[in-house]
C-alpha positions as CSV (number, residue, x, y, z in Angstrom):
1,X,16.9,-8.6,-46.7
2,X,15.7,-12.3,-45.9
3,X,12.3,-13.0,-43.6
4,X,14.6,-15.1,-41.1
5,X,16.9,-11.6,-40.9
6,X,14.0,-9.4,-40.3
7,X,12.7,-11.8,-37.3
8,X,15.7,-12.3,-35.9
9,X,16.2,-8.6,-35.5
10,X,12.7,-8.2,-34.7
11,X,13.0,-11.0,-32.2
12,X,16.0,-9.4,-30.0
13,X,13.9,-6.0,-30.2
14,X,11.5,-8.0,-28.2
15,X,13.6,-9.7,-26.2
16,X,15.6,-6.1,-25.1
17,X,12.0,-4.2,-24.2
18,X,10.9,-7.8,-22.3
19,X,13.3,-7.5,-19.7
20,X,13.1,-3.2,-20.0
21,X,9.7,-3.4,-19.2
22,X,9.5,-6.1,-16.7
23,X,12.0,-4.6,-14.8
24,X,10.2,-0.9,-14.4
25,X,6.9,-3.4,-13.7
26,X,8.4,-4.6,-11.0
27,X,9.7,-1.3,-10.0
28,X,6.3,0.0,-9.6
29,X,4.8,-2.6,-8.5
30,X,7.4,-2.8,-5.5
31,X,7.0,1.2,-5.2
32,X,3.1,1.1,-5.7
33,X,3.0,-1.4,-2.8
34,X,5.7,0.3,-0.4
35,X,4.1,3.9,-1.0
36,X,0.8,3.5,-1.3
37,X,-0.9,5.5,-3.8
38,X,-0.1,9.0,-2.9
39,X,3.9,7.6,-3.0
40,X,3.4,6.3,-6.1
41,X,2.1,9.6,-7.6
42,X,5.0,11.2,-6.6
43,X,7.7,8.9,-7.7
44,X,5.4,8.9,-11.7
45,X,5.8,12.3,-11.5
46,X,9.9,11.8,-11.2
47,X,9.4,9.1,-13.9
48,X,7.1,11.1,-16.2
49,X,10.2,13.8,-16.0
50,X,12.5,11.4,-16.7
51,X,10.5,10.4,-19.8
52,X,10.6,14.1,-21.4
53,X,14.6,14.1,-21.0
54,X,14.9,10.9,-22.3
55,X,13.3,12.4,-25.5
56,X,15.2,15.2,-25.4
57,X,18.3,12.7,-25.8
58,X,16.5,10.4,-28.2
59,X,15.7,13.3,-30.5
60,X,19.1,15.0,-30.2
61,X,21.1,11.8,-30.1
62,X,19.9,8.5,-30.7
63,X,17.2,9.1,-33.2
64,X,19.6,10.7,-36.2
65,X,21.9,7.9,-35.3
66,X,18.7,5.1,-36.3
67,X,18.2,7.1,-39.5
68,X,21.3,7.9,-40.7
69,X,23.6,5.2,-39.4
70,X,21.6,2.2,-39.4
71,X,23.3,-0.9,-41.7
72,X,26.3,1.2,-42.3
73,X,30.0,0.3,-42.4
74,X,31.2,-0.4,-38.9
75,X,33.8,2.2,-38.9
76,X,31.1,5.3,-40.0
77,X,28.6,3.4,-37.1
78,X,31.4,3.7,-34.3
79,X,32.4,7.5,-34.9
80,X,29.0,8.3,-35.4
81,X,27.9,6.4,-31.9
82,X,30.9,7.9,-30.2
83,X,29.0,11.7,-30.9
84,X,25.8,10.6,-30.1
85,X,26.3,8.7,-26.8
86,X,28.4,12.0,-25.9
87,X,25.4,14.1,-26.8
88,X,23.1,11.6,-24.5
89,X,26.0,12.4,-21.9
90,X,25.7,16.5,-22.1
91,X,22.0,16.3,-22.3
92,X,21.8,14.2,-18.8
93,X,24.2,15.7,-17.0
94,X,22.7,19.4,-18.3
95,X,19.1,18.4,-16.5
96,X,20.6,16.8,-14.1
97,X,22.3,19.9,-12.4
98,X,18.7,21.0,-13.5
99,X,16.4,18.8,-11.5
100,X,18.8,19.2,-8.3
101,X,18.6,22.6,-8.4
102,X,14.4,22.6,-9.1
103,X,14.4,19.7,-6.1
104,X,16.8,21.9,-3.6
105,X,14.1,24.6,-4.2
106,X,10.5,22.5,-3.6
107,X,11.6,20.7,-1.0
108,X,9.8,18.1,1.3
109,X,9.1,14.8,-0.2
110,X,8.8,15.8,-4.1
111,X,12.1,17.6,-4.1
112,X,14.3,15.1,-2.8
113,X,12.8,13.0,-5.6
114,X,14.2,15.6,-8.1
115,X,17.4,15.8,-6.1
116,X,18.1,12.1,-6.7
117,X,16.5,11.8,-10.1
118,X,19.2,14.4,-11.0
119,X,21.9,12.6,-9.6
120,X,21.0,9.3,-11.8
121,X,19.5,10.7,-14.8
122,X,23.3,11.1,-16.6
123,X,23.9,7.5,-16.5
124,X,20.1,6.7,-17.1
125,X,20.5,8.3,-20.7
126,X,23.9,6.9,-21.4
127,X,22.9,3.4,-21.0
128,X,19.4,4.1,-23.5
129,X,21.7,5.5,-25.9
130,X,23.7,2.1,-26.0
131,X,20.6,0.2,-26.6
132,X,19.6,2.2,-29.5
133,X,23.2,2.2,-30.7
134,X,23.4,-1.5,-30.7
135,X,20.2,-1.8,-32.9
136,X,21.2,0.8,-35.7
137,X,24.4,-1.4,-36.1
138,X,21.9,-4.7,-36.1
139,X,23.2,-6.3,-32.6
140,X,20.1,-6.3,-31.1
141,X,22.0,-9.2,-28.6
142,X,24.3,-7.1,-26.8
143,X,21.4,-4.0,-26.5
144,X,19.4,-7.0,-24.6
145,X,23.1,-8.0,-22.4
146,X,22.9,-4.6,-21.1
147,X,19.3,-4.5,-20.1
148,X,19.9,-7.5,-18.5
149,X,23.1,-6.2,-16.1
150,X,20.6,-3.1,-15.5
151,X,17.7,-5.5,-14.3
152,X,20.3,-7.7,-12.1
153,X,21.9,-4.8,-10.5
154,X,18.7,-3.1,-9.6
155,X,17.0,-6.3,-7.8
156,X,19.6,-5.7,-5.0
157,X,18.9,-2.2,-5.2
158,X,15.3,-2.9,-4.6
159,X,15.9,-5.3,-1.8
160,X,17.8,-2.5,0.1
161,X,14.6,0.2,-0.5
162,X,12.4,-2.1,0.8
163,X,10.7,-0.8,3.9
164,X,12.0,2.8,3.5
165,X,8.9,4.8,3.4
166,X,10.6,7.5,0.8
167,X,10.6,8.3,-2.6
168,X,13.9,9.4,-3.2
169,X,15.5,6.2,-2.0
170,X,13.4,4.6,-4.8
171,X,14.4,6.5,-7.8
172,X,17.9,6.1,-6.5
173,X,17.5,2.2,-6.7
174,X,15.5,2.7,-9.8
175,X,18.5,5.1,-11.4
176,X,21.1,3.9,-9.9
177,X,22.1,0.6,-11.1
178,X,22.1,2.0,-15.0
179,X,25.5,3.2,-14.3
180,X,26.2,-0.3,-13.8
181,X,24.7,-1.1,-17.1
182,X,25.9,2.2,-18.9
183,X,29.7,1.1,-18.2
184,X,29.2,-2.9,-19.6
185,X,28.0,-0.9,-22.3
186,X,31.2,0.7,-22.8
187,X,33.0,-2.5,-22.6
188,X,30.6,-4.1,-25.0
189,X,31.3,-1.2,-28.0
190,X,34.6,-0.5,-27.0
191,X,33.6,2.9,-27.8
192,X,34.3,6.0,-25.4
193,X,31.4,8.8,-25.4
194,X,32.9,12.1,-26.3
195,X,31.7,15.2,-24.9
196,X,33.6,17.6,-27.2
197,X,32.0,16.0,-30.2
198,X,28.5,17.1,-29.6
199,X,28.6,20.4,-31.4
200,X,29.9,19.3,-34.9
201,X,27.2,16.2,-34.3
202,X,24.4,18.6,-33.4
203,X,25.3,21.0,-36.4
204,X,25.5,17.9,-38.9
205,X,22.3,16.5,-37.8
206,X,20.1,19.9,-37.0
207,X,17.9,19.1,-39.7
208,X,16.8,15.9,-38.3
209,X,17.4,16.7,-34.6
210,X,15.9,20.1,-34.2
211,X,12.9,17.9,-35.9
212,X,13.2,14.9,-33.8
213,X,13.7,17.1,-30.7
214,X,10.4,18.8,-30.8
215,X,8.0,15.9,-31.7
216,X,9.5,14.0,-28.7
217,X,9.3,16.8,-26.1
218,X,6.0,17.7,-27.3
219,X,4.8,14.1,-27.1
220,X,6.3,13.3,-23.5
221,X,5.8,17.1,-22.4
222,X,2.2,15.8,-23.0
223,X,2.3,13.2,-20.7
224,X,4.4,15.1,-18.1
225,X,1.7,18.4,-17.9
226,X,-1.1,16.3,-18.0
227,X,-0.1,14.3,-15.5
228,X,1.2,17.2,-13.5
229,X,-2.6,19.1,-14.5
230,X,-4.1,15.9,-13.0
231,X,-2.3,16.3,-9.6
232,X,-3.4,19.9,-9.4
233,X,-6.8,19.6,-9.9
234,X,-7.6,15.8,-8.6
235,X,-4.7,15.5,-6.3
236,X,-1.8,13.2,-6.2
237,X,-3.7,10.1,-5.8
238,X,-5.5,10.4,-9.2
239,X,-2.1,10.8,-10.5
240,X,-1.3,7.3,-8.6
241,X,-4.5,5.9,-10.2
242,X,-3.6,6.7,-13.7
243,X,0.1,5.8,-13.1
244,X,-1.5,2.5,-12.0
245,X,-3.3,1.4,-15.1
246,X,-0.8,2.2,-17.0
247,X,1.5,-0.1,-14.9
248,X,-1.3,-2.9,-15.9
249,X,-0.2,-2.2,-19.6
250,X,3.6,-3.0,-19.0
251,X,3.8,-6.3,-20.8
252,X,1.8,-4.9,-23.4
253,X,4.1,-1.9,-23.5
254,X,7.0,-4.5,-23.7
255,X,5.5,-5.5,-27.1
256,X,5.6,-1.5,-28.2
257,X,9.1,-0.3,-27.2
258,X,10.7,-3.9,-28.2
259,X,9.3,-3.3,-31.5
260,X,10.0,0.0,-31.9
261,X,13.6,0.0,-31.3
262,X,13.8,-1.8,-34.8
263,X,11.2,-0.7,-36.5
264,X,13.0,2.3,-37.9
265,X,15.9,0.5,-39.0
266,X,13.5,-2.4,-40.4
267,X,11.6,0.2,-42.3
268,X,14.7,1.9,-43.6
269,X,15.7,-1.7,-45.3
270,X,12.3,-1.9,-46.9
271,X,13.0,1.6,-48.3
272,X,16.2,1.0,-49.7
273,X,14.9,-2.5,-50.9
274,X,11.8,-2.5,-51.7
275,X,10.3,0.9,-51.5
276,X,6.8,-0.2,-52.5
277,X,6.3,-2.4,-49.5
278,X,6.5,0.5,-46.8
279,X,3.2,1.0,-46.8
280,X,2.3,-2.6,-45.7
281,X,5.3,-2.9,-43.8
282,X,3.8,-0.1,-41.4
283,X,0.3,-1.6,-41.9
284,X,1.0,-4.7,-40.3
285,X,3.3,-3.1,-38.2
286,X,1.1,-0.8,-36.6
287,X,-2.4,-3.3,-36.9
288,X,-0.4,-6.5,-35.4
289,X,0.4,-4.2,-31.9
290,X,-3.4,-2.8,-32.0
291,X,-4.3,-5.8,-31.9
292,X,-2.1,-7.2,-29.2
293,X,-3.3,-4.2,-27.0
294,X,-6.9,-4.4,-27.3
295,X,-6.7,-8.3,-26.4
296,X,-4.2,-7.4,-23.3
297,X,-7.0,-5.1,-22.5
298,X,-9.5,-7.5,-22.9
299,X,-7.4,-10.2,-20.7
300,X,-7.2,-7.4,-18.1
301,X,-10.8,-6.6,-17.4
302,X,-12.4,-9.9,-17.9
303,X,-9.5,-12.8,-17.0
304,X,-7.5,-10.6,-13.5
305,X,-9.8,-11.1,-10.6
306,X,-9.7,-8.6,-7.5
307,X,-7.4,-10.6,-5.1
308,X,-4.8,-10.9,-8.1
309,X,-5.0,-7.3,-8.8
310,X,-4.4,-6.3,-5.1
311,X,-2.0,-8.7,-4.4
312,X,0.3,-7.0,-7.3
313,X,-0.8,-3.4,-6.4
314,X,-2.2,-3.6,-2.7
315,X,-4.2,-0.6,-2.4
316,X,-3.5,0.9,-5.8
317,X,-5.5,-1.8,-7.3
318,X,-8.8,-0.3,-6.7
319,X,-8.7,3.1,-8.0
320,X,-6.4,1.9,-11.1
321,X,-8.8,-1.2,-12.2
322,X,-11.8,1.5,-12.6
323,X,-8.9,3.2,-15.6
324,X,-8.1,0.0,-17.5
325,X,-10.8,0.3,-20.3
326,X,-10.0,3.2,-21.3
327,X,-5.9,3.4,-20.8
328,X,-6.3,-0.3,-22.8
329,X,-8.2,1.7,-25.8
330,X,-5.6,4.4,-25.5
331,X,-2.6,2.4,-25.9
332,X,-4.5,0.4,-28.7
333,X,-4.1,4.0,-30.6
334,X,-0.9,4.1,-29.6
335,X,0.0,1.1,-31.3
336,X,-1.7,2.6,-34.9
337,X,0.2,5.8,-34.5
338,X,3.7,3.7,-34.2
339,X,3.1,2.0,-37.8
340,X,2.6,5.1,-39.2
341,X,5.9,6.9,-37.3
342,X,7.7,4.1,-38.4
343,X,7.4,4.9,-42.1
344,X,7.8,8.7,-41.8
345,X,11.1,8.1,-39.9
346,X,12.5,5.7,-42.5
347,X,11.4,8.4,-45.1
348,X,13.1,11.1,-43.1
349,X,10.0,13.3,-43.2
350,X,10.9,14.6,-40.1
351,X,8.3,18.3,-41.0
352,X,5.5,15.9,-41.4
353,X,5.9,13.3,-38.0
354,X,6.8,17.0,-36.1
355,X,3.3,17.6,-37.7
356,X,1.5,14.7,-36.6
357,X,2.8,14.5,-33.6
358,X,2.2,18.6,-32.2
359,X,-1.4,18.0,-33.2
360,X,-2.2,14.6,-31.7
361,X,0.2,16.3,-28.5
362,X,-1.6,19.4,-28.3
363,X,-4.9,17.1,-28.0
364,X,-3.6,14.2,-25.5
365,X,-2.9,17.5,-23.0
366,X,-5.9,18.9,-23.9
367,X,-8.4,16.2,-24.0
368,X,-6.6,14.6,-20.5
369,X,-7.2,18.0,-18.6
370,X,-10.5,18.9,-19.5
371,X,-11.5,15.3,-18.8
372,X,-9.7,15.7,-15.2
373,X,-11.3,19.0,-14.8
374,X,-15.3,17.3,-15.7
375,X,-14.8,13.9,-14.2
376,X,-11.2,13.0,-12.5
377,X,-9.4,10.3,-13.5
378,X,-11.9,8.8,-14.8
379,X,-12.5,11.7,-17.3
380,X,-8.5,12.4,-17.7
381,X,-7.9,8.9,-19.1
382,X,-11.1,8.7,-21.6
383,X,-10.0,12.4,-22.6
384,X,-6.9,11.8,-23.6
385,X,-7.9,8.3,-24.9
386,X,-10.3,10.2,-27.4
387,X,-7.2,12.5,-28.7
388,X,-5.1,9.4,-29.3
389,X,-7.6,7.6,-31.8
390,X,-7.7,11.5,-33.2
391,X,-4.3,11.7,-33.4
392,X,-3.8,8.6,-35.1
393,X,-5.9,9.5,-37.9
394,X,-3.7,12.4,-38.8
395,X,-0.5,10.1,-38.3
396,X,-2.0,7.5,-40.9
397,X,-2.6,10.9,-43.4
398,X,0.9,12.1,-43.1
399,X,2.0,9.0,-43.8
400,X,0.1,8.6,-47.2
401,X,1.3,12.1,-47.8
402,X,4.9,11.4,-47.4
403,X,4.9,8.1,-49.6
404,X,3.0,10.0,-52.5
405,X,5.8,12.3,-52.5
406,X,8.6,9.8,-52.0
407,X,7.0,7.9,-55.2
408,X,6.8,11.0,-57.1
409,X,10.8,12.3,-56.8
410,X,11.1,8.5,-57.2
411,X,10.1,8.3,-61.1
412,X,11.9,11.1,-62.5
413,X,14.7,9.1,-61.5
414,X,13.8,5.5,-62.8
415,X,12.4,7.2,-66.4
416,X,16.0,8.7,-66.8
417,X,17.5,5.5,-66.1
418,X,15.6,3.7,-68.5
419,X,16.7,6.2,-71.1
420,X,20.1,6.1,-70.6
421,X,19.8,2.4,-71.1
422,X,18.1,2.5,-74.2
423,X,20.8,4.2,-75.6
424,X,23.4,2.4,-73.9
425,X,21.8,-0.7,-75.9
């Protein structure tokens, strides 16, 4: 487990989540500009959706295949990625005959949002599921290939929404070309997704899953009811605002995801190499991204004048630059939080992240409402910002928790191997 490995691994994490993130920048950016901000709250409330089934499918899917099939033999990787891209599969097409059927019902401008978000959202989850497939089995380059046919194929798709005045024809460009991308990542594995493997891979993994399944829905649920709380009490245009800031993140965020597709399977080599350098592993893991947040945030409020912030967002600008302190300090949390995930996924403490993650959940929702309710967006964003630093306290305590006990089944072990070599000698 050489330095030069670890980088290089590390390196095509970033690369992948570069062009990921870029290309949903640009995405809002050109949605954000065409909509205008109450638009743009509609189409982040499709995407905030979109975020809590992609967790269902990481949870279910993708993240027992990173634990348990990370660095294996290639033949145990392929059957095992075979099951979970088909469970990514069933889960998209499940909410997608879902969100049709929730869009047929609303109607009007939000509806046909859900509509097309349900038409895309199968192909959407198949092509995440080959990224994180790609990383468990250390070929980071062909999980940043496929991101790369998704960004080329939706530039066109962009081009062609340009000047439509609605939503739905966005999130079809935005959805559309990862079917593009999810079948050159067929051709890239060689592997066919199978839907009639997803029971025997759901019952094998349940532990883990069930787990996994909760602590994602209840951290994007978070996201998606506060959100959806913002637009019922502030309106649609705070949820714009808020969307907005957050879109001033995106390189930042590029940092975060890249590094957290390999982080799991990074930390799992520490544990099975060196077991007593988790702890820093996740230290510097989780400092080194604070640390890159806070001085994005920094570079936003004091180095972005006015006529560069319009000209990205046009009239989104104004409303989301008031947000950026405290969405900046927010993600700065997040970045502490993923150090400490990080090490209780390599550990496979999946009780203690579910833990972590339904309280700091419980007080993103919380804190982002009553903060909406007292002062708008304003008071949403600096509420939920609060929760995160709380949350990430707990996080960190799990985390020492989990490593006292790892050390502690740990010794039994190594004192009964020392005496069987005594003797042996």
């Amino acid at each position: 487990m050489g330095i030069r490995g670890i980088l290089g691994r590390l390196s095509w994490g970033l690369g992948d989540q570069a062009v990921s993130s870029m290309t949903n920048f640009l995405v809002g950016v050109v949605v954000a500009r065409e909509l205008g901000v109450t638009g743009f709250g509609i189409f982040s409330l499709a995407w905030v959706t979109y975020g809590v089934v992609l967790n269902v499918s990481r949870g279910l899917a993708t993240d027992p295949l990173m634990v348990r099939f990370s660095a294996v033999a290639p033949d145990r990787w392929r059957a095992a990625t075979t099951s979970a891209t088909g469970t990514a599969v069933a889960v998209g097409l499940a909410f997608g005959a879902l969100s049709v059927a929730v869009g047929m019902t609303l109607g009007g401008s939000l509806g046909a949002a859900f509509v097309a978000l349900g038409v895309v959202v199968p192909g959407m989850l198949l092509q995440d599921s080959w990224r994180y497939a790609f990383f468990a089995a250390g070929q980071g380059h062909k999980a940043f290939v496929n991101d790369l046919v998704w960004a080329a194929g939706m530039v066109p798709a962009l081009l062609l929404a340009a000047g439509n005045d609605t939503v739905w024809v966005f999130v079809l460009a935005w959805g559309g070309a990862s079917v593009l991308a999810a079948g050159c990542g067929w051709l890239q594995s060689g592997i066919t997704p199978r839907l009639d493997g997803v029971g025997e891979w759901l019952r094998r993994h349940k532990e883990l899953g069930s787990r996994y399944l909760m602590e994602n829905v209840s951290n994007s649920g978070a996201s998606q009811l506060r959100m959806y709380g913002v637009g019922g009490i502030v309106g649609l245009s705070a949820v714009g605002a808020i969307r907005g800031a957050e879109l001033l993140l995106g390189p930042f965020l590029a940092l975060l995801m890249g590094l957290s597709l390999v982080a799991v399977p990074e930390a799992s080599r520490v544990l099975r190499h060196a077991p007593h350098r988790l702890a820093r592993f996740c230290l510097v893991l989780g400092g080194g991204q604070a640390v890159a947040a806070a001085l994005w945030g920094l570079a936003l409020l004091f180095a972005v004048p006015d006529s560069v912030g319009r000209l990205v967002l046009d009239d989104v600008w104004g409303p989301a630059s008031q947000l950026i302190l405290p969405v900046a300090l927010s993600v700065t949390g997040a970045g502490v939080v993923a150090g400490a995930a990080a090490g209780l996924r390599a550990l496979g403490a999946a009780s203690r992240s579910l833990r972590a993650q339904l309280f700091a959940s419980a007080g993103y929702l919380g804190g982002g409402l009553a903060g909406a309710w007292l002062a708008g967006a304003l008071g949403a964003t600096w509420g939920s910002t609060i929760a995160m630093w709380c949350g990430a306290v707990v996080w960190w305590l799990q985390l020492r928790a989990a490593l006292r006990e790892h050390a502690a089944t740990a010794e039994p072990k190594t004192e009964e191997f020392a005496a069987i070599e005594m003797r042996t000698t």
